[in-house]
N, C-alpha and C positions, 0 to 999 in steps of 0.2 A: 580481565586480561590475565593470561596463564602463559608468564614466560618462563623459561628455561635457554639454558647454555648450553651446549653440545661442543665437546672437542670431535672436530670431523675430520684430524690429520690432514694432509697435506699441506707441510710445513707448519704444523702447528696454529693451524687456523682454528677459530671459536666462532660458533655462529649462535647470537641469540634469536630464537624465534618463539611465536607466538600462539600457541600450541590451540587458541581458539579459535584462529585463523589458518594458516595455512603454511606447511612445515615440508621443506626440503624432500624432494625422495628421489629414488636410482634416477629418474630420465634426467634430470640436471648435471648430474655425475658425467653419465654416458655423453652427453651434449658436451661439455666442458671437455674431456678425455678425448672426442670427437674432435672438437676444433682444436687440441693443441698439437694438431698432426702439421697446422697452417705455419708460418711467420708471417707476423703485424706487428705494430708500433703501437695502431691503435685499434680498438674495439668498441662497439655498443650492442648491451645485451637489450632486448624488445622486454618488457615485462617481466623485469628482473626482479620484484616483489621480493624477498627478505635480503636480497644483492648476493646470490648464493655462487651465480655463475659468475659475475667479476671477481669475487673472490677465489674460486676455481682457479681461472684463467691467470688471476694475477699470481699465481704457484706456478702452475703447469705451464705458462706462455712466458715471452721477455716484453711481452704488452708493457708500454711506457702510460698510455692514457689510457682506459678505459670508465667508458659511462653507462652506467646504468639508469634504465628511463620506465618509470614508474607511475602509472595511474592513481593509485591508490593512497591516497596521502599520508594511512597508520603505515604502511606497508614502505614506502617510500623513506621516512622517516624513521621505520627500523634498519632498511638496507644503510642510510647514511651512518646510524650507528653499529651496527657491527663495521663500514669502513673506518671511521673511528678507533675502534675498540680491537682492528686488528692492526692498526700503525697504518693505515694505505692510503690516508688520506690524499698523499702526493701521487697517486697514481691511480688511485679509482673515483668519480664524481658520481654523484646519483643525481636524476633530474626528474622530478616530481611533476609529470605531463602525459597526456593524452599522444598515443603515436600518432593521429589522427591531425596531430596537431605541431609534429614534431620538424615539420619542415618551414614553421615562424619559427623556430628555437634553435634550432642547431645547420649548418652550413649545406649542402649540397656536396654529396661525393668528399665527407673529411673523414670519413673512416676505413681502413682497410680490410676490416671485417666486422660483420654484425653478427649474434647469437640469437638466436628465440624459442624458447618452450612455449608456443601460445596456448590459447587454449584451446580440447581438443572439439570439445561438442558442441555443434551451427544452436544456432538463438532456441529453438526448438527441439533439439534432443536431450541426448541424455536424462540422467535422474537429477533434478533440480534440489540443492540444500535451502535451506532457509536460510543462512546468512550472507549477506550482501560480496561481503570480499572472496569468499569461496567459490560462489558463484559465476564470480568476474575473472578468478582462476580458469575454472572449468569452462565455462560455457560461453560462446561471442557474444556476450550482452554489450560490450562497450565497444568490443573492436571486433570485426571479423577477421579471416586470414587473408582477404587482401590486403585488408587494411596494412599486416603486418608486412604484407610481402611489399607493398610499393614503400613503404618507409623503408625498409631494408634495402630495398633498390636506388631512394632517393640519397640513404646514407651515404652506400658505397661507394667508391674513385671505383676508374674503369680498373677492371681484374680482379676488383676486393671478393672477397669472399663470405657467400653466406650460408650461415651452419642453421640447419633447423631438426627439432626431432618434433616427431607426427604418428598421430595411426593411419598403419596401410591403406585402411577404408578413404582415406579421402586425397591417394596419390596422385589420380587421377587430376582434378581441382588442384594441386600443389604446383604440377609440372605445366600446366593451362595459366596459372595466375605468374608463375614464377616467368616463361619463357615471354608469356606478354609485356616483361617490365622488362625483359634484357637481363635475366639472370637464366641462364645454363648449368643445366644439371652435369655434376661432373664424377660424384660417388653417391651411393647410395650402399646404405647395408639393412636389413632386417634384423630387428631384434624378436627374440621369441624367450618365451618364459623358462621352457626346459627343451632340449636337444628333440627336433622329431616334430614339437608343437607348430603351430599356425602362427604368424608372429602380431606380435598387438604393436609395435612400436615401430618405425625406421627412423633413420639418420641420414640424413639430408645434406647433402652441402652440394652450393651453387656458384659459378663465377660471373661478376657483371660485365656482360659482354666477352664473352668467354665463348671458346671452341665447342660445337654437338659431339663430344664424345664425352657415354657415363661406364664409368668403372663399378660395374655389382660385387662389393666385397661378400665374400662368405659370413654366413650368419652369425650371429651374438647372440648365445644362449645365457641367460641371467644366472640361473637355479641348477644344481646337479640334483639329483634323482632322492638321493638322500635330505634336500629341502637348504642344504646352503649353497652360500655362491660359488660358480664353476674359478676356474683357474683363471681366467682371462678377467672375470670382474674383481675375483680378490686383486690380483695383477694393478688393475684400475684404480681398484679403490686403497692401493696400497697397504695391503694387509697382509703381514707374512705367512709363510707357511705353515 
């Protein structure tokens, strides 16, 4: 095991993770920055693995409960100790479970907003790592994106809201699984690497039982041309001028 602390600002948040496993990067940021456009009380992140994004949320939102639900049980039990080790324990829970499984465990329709970075490549794609937790990151081995989308849907009270970040490639399958559980696409943005590029990322948010109208925000470029962040991410990631 290879840990390490990282100060990742936003109110002086510390996040320990596990640098053998699988460590924080932009599209949590962007996700978390995403949904704190919303007001809720309460929140659940899908596959919240080191609890990056309740921690996020509990800075950037006036979120009073937020849970984060975790497969992986190293994984799980590090998100509970960074909640620990950043004072949150009164307001972020983590719950060591299978989404698959998550409607024996937690209520029907009690949250007013769900989060999810799933993972992005089906049972069968992508480049396969050897170890088991990166894997389960990456790739549907344990859960698919339905999976995630009907837990998200089964979460929600009517109007709640849910924030997902995806690649473009499988929008198609997103807006088919999403509209089938009664959640409505309401914004969408594309993110791309540098201004001009194809974009590998978008930003998802859905309402349950929600009106057919989607707002296309203009695009989120990561990188300026010179290789660091544009103004709108350092912006984001709260990093001065």
């Amino acid at each position: 095991m290879a840990r390490r602390t990282d100060e990742i600002g936003f109110g002086g948040l510390r996040l320990i993770q596990d640098t053998d496993y699988f460590c924080y990067g932009t599209d949590a940021v962007l996700l978390a920055d995403f949904a704190s456009s919303g007001k809720f009380r309460t929140a659940a992140d899908l596959g919240t693995n080191n609890g990056i994004i309740p921690l996020l949320l509990s800075e950037l939102t006036a979120a009073e409960k937020i849970t984060g639900i975790e497969l992986q049980t190293e994984a799980a039990a590090l998100a509970s100790e960074n909640v620990t080790a950043n004072g949150l324990s009164d307001r972020i829970n983590i719950v060591n479970a299978d989404v698959l499984d998550v409607s024996k465990i937690l209520p029907k329709g009690s949250f007013e907003a769900v989060t999810a970075n799933p993972p992005y490549f089906q049972a069968g794609g992508g480049l396969l790592t050897g170890d088991p937790i990166k894997r389960a990151a990456r790739h549907e081995i344990t859960a698919a994106l339905a999976d995630f989308v009907e837990c998200a849907s089964y979460l929600l009270a009517p109007g709640g809201a849910f924030y997902l970040i995806h690649r473009p490639q499988r929008l198609a399958d997103i807006f088919t699984l999403c509209t089938g559980v009664n959640l409505e696409p309401k914004r969408m943005r594309m993110i791309v690497p540098h201004a001009g590029d194809s974009p590998n990322l978008v930003l998802l948010e859905f309402r349950k039982n929600g009106g057919r109208e989607l707002k296309v925000m203009p695009e989120l470029a990561v990188y300026s041309r010179d290789g660091g962040y544009t103004d709108e991410v350092r912006k984001i990631y709260r990093i001065s001028p």
